[in-house]
PDB file of the backbone (N, CA, C, O) and the ligand in Angstrom, with CONECT records:
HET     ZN  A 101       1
ATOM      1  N   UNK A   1      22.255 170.751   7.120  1.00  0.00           N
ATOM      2  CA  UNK A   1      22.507 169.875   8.273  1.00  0.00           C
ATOM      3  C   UNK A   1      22.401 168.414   7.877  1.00  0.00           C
ATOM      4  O   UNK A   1      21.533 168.007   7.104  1.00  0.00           O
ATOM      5  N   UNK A   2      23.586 167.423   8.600  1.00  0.00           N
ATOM      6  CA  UNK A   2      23.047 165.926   7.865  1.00  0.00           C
ATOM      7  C   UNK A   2      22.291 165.613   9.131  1.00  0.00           C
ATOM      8  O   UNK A   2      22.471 165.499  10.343  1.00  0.00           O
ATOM      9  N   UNK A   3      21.416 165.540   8.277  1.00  0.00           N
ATOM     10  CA  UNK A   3      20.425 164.947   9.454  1.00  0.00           C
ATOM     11  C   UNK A   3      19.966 163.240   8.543  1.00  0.00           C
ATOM     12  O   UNK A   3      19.786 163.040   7.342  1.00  0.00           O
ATOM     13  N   UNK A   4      19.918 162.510   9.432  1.00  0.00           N
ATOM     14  CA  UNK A   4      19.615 161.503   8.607  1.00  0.00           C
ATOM     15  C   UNK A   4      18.424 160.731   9.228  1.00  0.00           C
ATOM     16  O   UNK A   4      17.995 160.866  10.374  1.00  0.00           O
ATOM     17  N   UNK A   5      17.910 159.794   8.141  1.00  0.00           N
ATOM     18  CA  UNK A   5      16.691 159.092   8.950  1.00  0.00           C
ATOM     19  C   UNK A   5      17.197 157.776   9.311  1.00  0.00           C
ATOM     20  O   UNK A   5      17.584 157.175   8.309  1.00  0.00           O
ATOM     21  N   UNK A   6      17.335 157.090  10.438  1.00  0.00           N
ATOM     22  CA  UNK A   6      17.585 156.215  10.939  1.00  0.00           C
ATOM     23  C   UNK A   6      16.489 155.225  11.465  1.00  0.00           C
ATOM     24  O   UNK A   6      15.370 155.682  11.701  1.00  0.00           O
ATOM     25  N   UNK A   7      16.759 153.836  11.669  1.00  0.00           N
ATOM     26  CA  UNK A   7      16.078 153.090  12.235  1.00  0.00           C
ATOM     27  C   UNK A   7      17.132 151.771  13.260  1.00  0.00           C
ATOM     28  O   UNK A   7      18.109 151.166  12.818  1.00  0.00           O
ATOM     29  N   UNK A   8      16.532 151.635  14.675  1.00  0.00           N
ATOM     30  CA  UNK A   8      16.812 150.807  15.144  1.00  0.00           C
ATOM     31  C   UNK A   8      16.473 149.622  14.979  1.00  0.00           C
ATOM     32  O   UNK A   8      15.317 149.209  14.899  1.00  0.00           O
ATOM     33  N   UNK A   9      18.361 148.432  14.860  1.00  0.00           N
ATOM     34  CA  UNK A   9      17.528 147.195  14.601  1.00  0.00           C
ATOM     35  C   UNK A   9      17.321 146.553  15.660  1.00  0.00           C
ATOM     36  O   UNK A   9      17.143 145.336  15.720  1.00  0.00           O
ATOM     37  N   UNK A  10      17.329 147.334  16.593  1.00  0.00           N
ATOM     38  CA  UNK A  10      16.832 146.169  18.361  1.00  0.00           C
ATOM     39  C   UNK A  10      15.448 146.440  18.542  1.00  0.00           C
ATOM     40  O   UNK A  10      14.800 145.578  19.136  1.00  0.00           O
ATOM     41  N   UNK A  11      14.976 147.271  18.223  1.00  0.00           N
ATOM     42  CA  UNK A  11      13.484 148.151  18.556  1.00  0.00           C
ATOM     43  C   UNK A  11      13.042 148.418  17.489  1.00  0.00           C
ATOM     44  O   UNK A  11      11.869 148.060  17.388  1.00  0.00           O
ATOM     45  N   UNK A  12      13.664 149.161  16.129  1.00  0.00           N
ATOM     46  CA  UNK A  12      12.937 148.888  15.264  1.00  0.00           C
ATOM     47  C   UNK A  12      12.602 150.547  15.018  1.00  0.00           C
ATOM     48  O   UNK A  12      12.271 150.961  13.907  1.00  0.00           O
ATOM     49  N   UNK A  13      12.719 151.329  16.068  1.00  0.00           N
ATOM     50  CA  UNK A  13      12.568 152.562  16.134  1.00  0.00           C
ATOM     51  C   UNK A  13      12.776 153.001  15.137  1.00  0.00           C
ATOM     52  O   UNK A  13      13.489 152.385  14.345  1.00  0.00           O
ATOM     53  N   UNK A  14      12.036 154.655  14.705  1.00  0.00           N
ATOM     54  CA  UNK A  14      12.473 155.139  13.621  1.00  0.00           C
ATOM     55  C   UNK A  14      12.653 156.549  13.936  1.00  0.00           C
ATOM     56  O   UNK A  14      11.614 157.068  14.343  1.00  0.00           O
ATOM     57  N   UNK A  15      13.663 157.329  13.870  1.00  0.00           N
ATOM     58  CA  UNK A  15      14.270 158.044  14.070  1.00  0.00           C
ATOM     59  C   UNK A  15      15.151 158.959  12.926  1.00  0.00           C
ATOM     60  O   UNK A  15      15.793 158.624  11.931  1.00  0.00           O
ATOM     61  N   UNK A  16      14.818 160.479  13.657  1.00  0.00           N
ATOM     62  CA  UNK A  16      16.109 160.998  12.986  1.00  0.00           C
ATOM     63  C   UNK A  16      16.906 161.799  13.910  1.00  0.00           C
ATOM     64  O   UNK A  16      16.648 162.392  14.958  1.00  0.00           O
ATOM     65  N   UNK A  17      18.231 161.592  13.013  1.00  0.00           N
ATOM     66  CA  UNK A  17      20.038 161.945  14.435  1.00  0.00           C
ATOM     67  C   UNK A  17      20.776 163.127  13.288  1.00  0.00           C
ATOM     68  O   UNK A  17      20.362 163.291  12.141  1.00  0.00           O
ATOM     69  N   UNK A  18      21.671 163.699  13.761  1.00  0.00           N
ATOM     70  CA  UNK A  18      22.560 164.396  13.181  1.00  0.00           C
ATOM     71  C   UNK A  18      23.561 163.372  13.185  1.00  0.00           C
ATOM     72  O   UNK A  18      23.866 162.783  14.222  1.00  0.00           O
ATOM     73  N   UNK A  19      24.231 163.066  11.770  1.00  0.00           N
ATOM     74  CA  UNK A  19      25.531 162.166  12.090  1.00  0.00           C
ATOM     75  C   UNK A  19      26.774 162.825  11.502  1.00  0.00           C
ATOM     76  O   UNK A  19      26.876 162.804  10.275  1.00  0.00           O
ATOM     77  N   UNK A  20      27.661 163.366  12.170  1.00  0.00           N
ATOM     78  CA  UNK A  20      28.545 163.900  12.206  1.00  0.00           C
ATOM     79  C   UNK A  20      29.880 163.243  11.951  1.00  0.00           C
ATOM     80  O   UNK A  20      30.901 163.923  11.843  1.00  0.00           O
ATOM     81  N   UNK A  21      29.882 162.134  11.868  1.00  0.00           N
ATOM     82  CA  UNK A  21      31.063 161.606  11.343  1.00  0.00           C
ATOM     83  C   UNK A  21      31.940 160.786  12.808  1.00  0.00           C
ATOM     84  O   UNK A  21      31.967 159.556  12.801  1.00  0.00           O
ATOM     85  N   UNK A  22      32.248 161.135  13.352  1.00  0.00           N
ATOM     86  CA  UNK A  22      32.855 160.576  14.465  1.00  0.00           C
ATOM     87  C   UNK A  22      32.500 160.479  15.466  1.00  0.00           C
ATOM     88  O   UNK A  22      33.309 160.425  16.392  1.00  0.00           O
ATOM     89  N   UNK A  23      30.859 160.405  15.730  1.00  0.00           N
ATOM     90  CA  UNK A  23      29.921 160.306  16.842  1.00  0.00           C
ATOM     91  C   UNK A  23      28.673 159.459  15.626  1.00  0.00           C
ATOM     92  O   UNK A  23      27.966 160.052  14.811  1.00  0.00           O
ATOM     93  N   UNK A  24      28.735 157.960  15.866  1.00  0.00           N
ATOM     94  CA  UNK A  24      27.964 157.202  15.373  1.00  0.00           C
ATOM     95  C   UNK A  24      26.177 157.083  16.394  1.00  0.00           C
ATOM     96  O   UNK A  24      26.054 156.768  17.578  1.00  0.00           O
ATOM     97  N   UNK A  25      25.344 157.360  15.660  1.00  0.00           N
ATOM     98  CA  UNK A  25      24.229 157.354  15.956  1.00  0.00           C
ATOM     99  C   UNK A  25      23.389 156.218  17.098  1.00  0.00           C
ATOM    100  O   UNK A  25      23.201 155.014  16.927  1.00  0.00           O
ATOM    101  N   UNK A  26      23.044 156.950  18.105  1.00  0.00           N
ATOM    102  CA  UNK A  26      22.423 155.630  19.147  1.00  0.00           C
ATOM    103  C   UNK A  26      20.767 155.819  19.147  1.00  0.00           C
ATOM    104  O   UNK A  26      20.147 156.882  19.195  1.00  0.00           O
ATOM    105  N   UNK A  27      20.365 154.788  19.094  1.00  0.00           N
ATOM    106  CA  UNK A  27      18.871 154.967  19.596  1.00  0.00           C
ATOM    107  C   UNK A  27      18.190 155.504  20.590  1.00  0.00           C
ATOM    108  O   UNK A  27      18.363 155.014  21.706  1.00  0.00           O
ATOM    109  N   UNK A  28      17.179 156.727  20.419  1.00  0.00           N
ATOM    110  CA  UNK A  28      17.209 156.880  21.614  1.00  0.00           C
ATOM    111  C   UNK A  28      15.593 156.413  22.240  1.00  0.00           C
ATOM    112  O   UNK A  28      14.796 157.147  22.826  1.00  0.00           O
ATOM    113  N   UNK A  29      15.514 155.672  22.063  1.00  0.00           N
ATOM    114  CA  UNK A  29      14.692 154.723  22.694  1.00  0.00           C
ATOM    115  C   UNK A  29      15.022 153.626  23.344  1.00  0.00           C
ATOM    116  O   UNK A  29      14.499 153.537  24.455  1.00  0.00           O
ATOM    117  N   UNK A  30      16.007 152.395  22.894  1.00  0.00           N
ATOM    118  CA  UNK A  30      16.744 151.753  24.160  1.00  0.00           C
ATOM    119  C   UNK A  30      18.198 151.662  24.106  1.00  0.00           C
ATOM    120  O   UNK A  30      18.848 150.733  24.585  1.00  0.00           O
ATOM    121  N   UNK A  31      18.908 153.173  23.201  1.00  0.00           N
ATOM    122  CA  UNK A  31      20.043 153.150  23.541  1.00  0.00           C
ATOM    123  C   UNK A  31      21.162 152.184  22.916  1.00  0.00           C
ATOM    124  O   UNK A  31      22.295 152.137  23.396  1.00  0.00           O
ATOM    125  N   UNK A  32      20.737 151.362  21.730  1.00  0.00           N
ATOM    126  CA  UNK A  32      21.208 150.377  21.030  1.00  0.00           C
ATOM    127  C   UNK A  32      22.032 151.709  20.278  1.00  0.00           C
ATOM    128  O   UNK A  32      21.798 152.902  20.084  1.00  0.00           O
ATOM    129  N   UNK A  33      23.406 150.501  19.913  1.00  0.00           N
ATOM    130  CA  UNK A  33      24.344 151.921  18.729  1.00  0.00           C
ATOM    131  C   UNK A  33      24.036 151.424  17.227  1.00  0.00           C
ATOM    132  O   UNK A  33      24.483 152.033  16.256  1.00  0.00           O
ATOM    133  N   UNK A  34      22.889 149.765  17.060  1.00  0.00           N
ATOM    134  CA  UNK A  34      22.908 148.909  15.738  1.00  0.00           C
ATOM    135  C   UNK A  34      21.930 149.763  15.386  1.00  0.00           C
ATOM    136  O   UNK A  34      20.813 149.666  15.894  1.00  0.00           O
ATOM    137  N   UNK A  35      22.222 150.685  14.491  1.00  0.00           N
ATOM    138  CA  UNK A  35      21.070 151.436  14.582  1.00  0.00           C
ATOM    139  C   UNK A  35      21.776 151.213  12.225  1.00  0.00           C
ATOM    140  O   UNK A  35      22.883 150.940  11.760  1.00  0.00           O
ATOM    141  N   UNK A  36      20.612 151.476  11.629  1.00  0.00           N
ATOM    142  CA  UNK A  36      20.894 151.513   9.826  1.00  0.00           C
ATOM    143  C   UNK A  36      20.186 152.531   9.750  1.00  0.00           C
ATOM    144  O   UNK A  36      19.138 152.866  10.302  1.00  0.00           O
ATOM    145  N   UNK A  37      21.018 153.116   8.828  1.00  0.00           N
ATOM    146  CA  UNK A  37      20.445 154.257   7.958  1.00  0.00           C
ATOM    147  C   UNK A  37      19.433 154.049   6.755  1.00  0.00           C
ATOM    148  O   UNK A  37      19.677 153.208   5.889  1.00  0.00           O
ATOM    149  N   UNK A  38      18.548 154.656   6.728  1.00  0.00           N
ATOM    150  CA  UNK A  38      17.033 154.719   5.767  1.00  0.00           C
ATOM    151  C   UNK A  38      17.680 155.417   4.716  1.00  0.00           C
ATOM    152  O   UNK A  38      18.067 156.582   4.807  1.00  0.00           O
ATOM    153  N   UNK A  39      17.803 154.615   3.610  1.00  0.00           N
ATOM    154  CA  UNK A  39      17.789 155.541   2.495  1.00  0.00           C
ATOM    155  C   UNK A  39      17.045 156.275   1.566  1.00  0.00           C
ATOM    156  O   UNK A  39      17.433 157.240   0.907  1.00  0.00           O
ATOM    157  N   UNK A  40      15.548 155.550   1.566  1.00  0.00           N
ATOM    158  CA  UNK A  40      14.472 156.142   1.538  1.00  0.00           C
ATOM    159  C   UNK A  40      13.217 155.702   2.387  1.00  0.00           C
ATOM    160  O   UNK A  40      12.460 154.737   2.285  1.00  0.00           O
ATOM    161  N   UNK A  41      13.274 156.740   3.240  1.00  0.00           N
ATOM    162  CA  UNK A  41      11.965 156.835   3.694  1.00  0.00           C
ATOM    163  C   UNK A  41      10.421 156.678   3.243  1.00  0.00           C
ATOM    164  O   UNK A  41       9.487 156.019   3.698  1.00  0.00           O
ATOM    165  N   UNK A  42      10.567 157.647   2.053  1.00  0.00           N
ATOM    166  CA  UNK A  42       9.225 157.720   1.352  1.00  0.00           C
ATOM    167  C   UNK A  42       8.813 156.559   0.461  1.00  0.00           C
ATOM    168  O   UNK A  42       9.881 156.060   0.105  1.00  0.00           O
ATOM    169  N   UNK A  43       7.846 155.896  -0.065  1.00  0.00           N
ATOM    170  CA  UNK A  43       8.111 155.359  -1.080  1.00  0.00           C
ATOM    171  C   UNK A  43       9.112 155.751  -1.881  1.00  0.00           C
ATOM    172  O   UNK A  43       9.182 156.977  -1.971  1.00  0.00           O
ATOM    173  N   UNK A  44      10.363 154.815  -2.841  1.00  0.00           N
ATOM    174  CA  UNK A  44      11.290 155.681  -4.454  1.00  0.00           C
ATOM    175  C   UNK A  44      10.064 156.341  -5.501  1.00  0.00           C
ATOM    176  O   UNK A  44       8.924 155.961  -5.765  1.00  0.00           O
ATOM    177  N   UNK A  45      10.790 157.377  -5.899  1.00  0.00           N
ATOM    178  CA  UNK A  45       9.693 157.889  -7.077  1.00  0.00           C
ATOM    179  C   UNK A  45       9.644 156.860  -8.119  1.00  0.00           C
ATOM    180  O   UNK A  45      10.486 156.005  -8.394  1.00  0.00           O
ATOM    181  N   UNK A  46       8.484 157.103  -8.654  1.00  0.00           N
ATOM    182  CA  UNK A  46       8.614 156.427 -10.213  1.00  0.00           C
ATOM    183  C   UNK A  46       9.672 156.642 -10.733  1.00  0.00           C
ATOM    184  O   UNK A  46      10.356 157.620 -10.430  1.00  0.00           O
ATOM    185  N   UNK A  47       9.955 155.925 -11.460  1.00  0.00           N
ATOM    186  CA  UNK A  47      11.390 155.370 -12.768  1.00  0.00           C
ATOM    187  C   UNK A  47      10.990 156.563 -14.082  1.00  0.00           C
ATOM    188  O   UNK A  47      10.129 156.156 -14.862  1.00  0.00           O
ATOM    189  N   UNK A  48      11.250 157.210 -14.210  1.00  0.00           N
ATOM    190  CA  UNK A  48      11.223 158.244 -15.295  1.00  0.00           C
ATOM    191  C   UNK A  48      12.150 157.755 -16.527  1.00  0.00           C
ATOM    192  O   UNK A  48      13.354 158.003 -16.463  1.00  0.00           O
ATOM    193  N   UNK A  49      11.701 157.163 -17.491  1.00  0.00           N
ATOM    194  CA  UNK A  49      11.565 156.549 -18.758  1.00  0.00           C
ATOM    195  C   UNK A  49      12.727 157.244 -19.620  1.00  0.00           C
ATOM    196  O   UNK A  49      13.182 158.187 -18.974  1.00  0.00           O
ATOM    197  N   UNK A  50      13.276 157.113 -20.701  1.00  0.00           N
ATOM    198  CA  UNK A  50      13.718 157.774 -21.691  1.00  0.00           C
ATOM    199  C   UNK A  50      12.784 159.154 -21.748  1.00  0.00           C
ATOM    200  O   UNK A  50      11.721 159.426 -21.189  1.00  0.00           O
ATOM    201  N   UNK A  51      13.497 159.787 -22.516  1.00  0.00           N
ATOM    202  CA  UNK A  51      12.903 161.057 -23.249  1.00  0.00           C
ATOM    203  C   UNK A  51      12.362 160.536 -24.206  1.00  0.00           C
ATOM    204  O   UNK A  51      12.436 159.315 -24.347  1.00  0.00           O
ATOM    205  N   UNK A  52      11.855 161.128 -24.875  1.00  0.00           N
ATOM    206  CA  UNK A  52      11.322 160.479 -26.462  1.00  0.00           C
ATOM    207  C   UNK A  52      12.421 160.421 -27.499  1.00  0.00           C
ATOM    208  O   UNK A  52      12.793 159.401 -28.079  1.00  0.00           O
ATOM    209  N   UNK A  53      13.067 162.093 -27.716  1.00  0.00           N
ATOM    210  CA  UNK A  53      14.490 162.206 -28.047  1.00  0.00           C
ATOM    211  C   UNK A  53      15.291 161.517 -27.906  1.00  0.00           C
ATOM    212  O   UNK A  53      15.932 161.176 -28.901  1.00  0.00           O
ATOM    213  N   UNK A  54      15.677 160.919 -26.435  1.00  0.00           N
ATOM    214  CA  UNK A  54      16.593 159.716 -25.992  1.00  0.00           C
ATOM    215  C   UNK A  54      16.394 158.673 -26.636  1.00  0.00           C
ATOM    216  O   UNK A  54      17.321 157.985 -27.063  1.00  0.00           O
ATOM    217  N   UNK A  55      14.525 158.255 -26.893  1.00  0.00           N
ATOM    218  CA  UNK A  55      14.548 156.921 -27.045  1.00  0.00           C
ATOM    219  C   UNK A  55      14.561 156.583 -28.637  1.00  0.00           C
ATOM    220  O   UNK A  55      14.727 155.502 -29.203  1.00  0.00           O
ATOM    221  N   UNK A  56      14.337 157.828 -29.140  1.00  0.00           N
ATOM    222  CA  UNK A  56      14.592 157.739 -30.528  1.00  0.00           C
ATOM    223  C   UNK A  56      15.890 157.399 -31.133  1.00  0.00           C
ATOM    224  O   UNK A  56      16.152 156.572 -32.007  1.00  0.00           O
ATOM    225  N   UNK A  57      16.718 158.286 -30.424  1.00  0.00           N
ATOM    226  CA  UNK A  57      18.033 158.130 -30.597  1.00  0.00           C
ATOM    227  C   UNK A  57      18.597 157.005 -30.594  1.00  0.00           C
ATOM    228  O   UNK A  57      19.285 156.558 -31.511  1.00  0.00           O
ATOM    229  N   UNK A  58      18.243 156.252 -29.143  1.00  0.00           N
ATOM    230  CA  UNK A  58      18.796 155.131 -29.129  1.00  0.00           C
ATOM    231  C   UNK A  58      18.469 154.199 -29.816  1.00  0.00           C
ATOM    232  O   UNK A  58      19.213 153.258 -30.091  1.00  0.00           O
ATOM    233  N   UNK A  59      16.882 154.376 -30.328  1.00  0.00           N
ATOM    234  CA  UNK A  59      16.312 153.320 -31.515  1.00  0.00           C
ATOM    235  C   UNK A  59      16.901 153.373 -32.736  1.00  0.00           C
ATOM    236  O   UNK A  59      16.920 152.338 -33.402  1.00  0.00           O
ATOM    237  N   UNK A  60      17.398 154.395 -33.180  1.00  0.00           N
ATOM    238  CA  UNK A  60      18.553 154.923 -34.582  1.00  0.00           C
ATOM    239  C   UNK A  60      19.914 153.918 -34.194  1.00  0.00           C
ATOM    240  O   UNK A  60      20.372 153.040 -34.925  1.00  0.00           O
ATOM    241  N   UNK A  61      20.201 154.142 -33.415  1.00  0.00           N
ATOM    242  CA  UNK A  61      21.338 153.586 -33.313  1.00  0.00           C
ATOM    243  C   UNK A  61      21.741 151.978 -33.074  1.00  0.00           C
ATOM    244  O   UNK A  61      22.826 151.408 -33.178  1.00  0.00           O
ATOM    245  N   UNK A  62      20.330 151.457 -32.688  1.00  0.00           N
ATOM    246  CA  UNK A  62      20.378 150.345 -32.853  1.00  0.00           C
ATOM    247  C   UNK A  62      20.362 149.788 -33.725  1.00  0.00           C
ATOM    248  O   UNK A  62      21.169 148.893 -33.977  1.00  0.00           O
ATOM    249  N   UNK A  63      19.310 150.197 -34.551  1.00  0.00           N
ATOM    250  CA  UNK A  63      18.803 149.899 -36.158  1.00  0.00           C
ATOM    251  C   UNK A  63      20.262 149.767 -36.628  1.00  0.00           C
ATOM    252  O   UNK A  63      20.754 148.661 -36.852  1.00  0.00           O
ATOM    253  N   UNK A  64      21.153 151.267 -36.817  1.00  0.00           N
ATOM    254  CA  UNK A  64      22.869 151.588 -37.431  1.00  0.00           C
ATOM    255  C   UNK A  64      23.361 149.982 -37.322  1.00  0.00           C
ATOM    256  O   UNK A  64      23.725 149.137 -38.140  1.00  0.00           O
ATOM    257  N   UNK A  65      23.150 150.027 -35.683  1.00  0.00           N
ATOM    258  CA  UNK A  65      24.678 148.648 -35.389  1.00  0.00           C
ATOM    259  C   UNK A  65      23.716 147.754 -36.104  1.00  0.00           C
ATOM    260  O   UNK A  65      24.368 147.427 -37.096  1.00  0.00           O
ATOM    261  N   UNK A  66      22.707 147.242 -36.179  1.00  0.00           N
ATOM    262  CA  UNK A  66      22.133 146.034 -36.197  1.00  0.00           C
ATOM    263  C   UNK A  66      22.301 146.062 -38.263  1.00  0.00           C
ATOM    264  O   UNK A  66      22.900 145.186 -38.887  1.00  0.00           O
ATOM    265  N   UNK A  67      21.724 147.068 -38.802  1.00  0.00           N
ATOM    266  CA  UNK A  67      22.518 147.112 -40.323  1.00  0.00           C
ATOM    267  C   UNK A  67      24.047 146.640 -40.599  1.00  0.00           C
ATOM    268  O   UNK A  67      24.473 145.844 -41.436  1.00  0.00           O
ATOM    269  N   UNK A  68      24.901 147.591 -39.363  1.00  0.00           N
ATOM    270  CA  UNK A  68      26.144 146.973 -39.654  1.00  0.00           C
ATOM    271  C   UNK A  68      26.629 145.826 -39.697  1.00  0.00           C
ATOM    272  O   UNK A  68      27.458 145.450 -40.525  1.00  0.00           O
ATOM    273  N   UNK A  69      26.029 144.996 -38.574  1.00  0.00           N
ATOM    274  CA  UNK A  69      26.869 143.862 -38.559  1.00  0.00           C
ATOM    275  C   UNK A  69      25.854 142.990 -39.719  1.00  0.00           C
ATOM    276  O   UNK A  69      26.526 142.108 -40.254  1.00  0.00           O
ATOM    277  N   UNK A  70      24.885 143.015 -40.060  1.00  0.00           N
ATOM    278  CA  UNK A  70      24.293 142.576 -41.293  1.00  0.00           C
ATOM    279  C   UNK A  70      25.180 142.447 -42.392  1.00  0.00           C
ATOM    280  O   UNK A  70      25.389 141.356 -42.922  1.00  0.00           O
ATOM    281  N   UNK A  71      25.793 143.664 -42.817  1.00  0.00           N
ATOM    282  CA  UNK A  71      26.411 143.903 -43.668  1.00  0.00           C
ATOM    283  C   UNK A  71      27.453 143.363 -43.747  1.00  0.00           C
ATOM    284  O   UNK A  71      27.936 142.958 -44.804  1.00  0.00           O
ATOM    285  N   UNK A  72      28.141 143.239 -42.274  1.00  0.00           N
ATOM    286  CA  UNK A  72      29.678 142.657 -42.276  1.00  0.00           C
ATOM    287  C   UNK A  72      29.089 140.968 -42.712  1.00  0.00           C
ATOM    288  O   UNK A  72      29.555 140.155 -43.511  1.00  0.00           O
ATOM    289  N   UNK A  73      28.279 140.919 -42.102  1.00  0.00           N
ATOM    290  CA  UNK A  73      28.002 139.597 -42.513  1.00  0.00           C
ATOM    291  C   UNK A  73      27.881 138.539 -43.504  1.00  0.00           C
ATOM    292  O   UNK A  73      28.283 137.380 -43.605  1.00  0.00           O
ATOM    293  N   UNK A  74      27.120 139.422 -44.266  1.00  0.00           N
ATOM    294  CA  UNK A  74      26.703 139.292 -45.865  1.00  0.00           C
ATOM    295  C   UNK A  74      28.211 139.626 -46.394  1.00  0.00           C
ATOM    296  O   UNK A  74      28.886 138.787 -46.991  1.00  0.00           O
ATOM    297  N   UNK A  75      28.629 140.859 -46.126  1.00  0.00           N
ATOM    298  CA  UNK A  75      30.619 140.526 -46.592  1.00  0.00           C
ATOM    299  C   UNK A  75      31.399 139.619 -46.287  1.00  0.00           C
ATOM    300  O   UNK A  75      32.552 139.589 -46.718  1.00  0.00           O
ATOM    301  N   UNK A  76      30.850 138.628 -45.406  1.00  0.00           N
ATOM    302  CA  UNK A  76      31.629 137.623 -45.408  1.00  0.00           C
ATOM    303  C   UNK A  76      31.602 136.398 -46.317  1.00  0.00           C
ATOM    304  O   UNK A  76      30.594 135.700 -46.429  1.00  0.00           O
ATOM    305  N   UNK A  77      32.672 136.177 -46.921  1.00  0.00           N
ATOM    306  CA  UNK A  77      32.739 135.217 -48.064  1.00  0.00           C
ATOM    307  C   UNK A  77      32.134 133.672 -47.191  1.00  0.00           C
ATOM    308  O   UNK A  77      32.348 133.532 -45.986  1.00  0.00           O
ATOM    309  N   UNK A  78      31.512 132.798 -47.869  1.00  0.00           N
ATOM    310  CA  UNK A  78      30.912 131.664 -47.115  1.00  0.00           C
ATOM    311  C   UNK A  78      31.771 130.451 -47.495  1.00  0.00           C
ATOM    312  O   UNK A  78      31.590 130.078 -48.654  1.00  0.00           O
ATOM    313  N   UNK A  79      32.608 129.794 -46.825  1.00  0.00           N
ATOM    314  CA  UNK A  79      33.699 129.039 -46.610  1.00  0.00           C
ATOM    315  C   UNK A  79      33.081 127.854 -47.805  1.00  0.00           C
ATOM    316  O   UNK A  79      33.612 127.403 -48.820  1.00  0.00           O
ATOM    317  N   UNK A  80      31.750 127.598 -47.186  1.00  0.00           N
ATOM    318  CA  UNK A  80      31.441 125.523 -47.369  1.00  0.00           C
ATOM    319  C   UNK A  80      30.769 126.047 -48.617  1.00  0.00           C
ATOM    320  O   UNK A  80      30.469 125.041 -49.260  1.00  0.00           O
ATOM    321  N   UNK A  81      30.399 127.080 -49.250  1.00  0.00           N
ATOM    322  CA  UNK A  81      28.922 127.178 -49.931  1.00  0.00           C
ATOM    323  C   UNK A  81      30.134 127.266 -51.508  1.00  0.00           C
ATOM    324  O   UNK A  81      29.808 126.733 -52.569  1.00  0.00           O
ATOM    325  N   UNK A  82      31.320 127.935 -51.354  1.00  0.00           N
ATOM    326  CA  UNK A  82      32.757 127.676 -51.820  1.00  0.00           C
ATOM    327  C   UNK A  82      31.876 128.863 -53.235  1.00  0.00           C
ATOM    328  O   UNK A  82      32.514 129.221 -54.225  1.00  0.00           O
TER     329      UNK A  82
HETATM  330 ZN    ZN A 101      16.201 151.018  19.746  1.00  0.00          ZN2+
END
């Protein structure tokens, strides 16, 4: 069922409606239709980090690019130094 959590912005109310799509949600406390949808209610969970795996990975791969362009670098012939 969509049931959603709503809050009125005339009252402030907090509420939940079925919103069905073509019947927009009214307050039913004073009947206002300015009513916003809660996207989270609860506190958001904590931010769940890389994996270790992930973050390894991505630490490899930084290291890779950051060697590479070293390298391209140092391959580059130095114009002024002649
Ligand atoms: Zn209201």
């Amino acid at each position: 069922m969509p049931l959603f959590d709503l809050q009125c912005e005339r009252c402030s109310a907090e509420f939940e409606e079925l919103v069905l799509g073509d019947r927009p949600p009214v307050c039913p406390e004073c009947g206002s239709a300015q009513v916003r949808r809660l996207f989270s209610p609860i506190s958001p969970p904590r931010r769940i980090g890389l994996s270790p795996a992930a973050k390894r990975e991505s630490d490899s791969r930084r290291s890779e690019r950051e060697a590479a362009r070293k390298e391209r670098r140092s391959a580059r012939p130095k114009s002024k130094d002649g």
